[in-house]
Backbone as a printed PyTorch tensor [residue, N CA C, xyz], in Angstrom:
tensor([[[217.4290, -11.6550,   7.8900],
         [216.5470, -12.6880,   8.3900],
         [215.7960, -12.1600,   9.6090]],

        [[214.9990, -12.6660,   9.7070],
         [213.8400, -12.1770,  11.0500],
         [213.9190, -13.4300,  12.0420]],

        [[214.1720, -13.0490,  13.0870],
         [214.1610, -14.2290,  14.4290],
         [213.3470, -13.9380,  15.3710]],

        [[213.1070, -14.7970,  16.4890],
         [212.0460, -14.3430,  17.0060],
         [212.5600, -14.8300,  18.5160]],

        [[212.4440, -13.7630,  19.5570],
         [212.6990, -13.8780,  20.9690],
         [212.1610, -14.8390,  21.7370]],

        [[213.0320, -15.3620,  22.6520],
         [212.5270, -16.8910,  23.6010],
         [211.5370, -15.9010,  24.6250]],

        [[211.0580, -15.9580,  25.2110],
         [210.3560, -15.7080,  26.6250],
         [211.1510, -15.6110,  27.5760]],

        [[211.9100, -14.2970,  27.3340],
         [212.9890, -13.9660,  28.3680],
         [213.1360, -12.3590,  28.5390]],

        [[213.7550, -12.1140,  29.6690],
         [213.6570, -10.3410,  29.6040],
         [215.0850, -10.0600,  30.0240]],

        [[216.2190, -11.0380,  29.5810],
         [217.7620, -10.7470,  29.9640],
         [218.1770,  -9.9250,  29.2950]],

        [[217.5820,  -8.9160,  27.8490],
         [217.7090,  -8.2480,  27.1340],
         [217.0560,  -7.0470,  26.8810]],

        [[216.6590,  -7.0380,  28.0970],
         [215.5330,  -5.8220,  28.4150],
         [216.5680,  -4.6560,  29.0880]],

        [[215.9870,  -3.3180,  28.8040],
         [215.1880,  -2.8050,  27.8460],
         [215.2240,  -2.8480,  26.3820]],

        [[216.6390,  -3.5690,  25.7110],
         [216.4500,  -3.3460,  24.2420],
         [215.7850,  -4.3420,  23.5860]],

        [[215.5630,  -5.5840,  24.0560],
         [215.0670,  -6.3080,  23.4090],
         [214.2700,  -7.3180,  24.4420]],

        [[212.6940,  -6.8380,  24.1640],
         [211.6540,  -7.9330,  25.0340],
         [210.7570,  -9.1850,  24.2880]],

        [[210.4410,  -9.6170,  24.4930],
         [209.3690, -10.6690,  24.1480],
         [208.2090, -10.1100,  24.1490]],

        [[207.8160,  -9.6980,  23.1440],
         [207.7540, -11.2960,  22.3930],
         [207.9280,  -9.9710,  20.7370]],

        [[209.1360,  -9.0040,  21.5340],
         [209.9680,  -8.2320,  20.0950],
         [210.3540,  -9.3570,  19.2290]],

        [[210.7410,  -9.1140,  17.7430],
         [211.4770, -10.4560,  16.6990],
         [212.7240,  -9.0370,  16.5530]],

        [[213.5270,  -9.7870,  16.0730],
         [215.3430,  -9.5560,  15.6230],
         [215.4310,  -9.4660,  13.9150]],

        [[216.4980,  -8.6100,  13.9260],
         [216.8460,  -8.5390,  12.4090],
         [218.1240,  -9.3420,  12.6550]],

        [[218.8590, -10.1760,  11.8090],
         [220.2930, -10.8520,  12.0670],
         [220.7110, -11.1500,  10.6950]],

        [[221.6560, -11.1590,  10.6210],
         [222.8950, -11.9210,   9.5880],
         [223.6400, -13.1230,  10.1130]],

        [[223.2650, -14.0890,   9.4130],
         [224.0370, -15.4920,   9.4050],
         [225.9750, -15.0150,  10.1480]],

        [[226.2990, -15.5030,  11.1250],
         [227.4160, -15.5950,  11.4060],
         [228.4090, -16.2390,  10.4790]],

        [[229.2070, -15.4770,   9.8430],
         [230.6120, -16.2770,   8.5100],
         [231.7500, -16.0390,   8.8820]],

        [[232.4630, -15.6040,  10.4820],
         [233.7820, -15.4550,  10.8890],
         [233.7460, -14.2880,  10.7390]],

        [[232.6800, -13.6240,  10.7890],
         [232.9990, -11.8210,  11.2260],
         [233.9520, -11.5780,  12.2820]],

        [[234.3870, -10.2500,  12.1710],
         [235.1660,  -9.5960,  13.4000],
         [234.0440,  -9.2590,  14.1180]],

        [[233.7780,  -9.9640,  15.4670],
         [233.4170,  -9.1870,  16.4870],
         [233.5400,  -8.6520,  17.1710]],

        [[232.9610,  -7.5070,  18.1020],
         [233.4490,  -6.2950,  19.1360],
         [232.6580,  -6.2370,  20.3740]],

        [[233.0880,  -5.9500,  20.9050],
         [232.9320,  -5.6950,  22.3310],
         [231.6010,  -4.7640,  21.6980]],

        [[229.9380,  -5.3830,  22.6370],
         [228.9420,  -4.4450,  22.4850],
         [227.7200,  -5.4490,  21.4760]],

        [[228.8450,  -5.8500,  20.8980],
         [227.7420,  -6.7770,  19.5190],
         [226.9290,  -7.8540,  20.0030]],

        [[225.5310,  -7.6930,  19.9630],
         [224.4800,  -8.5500,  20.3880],
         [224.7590,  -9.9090,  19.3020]],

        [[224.9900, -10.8310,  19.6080],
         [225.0540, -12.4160,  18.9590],
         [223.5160, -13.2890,  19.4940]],

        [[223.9740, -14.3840,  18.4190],
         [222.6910, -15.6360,  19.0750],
         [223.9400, -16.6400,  18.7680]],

        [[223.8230, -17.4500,  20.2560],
         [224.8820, -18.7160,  20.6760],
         [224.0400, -19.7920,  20.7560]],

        [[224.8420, -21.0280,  20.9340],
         [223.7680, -21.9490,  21.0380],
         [225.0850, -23.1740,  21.3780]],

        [[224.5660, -24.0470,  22.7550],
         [225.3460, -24.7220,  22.8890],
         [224.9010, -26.2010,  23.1350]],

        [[225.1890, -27.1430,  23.2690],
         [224.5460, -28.8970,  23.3810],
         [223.2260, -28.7760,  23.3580]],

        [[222.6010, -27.9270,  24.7650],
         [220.4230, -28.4610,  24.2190],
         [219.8470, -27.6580,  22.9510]],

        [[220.4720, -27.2580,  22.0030],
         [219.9600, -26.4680,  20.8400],
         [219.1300, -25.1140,  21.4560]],

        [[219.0270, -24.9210,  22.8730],
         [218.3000, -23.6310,  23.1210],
         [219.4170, -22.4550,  22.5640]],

        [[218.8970, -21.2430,  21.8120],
         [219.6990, -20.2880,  21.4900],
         [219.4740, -19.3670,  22.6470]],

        [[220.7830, -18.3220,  22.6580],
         [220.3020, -17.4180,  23.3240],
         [221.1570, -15.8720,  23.0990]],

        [[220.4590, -15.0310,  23.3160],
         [220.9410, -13.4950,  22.3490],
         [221.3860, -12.9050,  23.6210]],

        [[222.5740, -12.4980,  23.6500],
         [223.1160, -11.5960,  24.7240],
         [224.1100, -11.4170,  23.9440]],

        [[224.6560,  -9.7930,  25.0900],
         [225.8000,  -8.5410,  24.0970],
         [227.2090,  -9.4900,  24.9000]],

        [[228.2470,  -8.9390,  23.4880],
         [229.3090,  -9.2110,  23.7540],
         [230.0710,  -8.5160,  24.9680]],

        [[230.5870,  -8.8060,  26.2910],
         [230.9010,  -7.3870,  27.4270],
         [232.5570,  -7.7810,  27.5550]],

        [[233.1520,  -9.1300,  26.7960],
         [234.8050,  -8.5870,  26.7250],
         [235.2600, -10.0770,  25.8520]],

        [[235.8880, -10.2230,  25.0370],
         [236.9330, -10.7530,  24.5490],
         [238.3640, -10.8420,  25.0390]],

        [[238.1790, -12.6060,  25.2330],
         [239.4160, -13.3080,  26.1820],
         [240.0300, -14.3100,  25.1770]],

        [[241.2250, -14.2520,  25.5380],
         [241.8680, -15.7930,  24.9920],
         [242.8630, -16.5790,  25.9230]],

        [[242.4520, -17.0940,  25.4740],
         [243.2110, -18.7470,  26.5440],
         [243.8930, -19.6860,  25.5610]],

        [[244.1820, -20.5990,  26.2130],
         [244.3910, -22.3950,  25.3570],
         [243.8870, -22.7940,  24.2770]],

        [[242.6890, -22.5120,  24.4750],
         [242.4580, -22.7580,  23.5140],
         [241.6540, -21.7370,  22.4560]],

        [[241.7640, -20.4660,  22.7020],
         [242.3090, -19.7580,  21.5230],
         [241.3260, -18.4750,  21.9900]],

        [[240.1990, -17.7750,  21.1040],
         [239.9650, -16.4820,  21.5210],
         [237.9740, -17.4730,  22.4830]],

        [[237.3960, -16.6980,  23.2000],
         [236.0520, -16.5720,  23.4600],
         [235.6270, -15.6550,  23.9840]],

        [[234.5050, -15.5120,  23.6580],
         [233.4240, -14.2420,  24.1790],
         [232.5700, -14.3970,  25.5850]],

        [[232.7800, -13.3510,  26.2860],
         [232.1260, -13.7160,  27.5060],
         [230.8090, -11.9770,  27.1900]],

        [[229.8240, -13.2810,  27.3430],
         [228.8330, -12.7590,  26.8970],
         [227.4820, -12.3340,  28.4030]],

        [[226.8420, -11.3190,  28.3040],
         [225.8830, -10.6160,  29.3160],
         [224.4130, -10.2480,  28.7570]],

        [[223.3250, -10.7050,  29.1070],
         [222.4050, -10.1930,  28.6720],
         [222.2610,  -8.8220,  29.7660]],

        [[221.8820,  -7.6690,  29.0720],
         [221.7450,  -6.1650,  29.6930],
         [220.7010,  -6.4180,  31.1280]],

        [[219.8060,  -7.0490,  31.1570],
         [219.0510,  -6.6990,  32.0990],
         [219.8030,  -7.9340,  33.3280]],

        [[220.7230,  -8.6070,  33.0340],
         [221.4840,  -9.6510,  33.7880],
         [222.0390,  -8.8390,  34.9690]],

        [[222.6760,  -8.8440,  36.1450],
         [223.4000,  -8.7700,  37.0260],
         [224.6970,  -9.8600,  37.0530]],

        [[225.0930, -10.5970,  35.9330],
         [226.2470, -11.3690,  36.2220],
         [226.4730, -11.9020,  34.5970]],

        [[227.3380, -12.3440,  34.4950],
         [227.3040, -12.3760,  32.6710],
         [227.6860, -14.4560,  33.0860]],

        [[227.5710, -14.4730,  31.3880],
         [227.2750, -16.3180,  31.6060],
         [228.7190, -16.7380,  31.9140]],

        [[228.2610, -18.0580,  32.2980],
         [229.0750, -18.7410,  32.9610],
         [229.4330, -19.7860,  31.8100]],

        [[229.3870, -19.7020,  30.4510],
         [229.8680, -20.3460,  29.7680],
         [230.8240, -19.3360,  28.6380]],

        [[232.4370, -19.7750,  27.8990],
         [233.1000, -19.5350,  27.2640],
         [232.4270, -19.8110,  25.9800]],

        [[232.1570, -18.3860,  25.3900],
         [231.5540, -18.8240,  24.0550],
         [232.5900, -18.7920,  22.9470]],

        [[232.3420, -19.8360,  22.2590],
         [233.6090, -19.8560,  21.3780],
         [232.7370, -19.7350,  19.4010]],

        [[233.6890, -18.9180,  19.0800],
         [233.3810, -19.0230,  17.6610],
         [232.3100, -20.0760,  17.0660]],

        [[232.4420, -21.2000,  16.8530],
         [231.6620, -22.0240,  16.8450],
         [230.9540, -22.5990,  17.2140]],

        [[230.4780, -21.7400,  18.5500],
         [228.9630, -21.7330,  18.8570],
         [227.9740, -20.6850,  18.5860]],

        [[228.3370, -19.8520,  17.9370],
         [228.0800, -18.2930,  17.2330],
         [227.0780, -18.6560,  16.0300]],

        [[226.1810, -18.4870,  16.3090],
         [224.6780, -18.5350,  15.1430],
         [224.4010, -17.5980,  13.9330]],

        [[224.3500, -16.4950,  14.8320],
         [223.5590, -15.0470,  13.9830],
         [224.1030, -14.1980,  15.0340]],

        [[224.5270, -12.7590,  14.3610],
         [224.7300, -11.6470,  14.6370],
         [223.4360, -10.9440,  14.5120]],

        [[223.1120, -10.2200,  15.5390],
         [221.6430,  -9.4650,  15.3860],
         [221.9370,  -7.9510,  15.0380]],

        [[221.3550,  -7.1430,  14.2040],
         [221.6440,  -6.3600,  13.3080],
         [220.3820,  -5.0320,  13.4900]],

        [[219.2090,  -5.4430,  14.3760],
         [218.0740,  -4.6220,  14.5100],
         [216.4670,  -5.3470,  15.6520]],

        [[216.3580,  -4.6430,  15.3330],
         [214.7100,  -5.3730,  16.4740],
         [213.6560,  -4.3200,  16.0970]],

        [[212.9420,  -5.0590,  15.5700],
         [210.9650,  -4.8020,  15.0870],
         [210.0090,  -4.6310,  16.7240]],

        [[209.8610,  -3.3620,  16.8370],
         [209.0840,  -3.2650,  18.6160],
         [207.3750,  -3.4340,  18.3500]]])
């Protein structure tokens, strides 16, 4: 599938705006430390940043996720089921 970048540069240098994405539908893949995802949580905004460590807690495994050109990685626990698309390539 072909996706197409928000107006953001948290993924810069590998991935700028107004670059589009190659992705595969997320189906409970194994993910790894490194793997660029698209998350998406309550306002339906998505957003593509690399996986930088896998944690588990209480309530079970999440991804704490960094866009490359970031200085601090998000402040939200991404959990499996907020996991969209795995991105797989980028059209420059």
């Amino acid at each position: 599938h072909l996706g197409n970048l928000f107006n953001s540069t948290s993924m810069s240098p590998f991935l700028n705006y107004p670059n589009n994405y190659l992705y595969i539908d997320y189906k409970g893949q194994n993910l790894r430390i490194g793997d660029i995802i698209v998350y998406g949580f309550n306002n339906n905004i998505n957003y593509v940043h690399s996986i930088c460590n896998i944690k588990k807690d209480d309530n079970g495994t999440h991804y704490v996720m960094k866009g490359y050109n970031n200085g601090f990685t998000d402040k939200i626990k991404v959990r499996k089921e907020m996991i969209k698309e795995i991105v797989v390539g980028v059209i420059y």
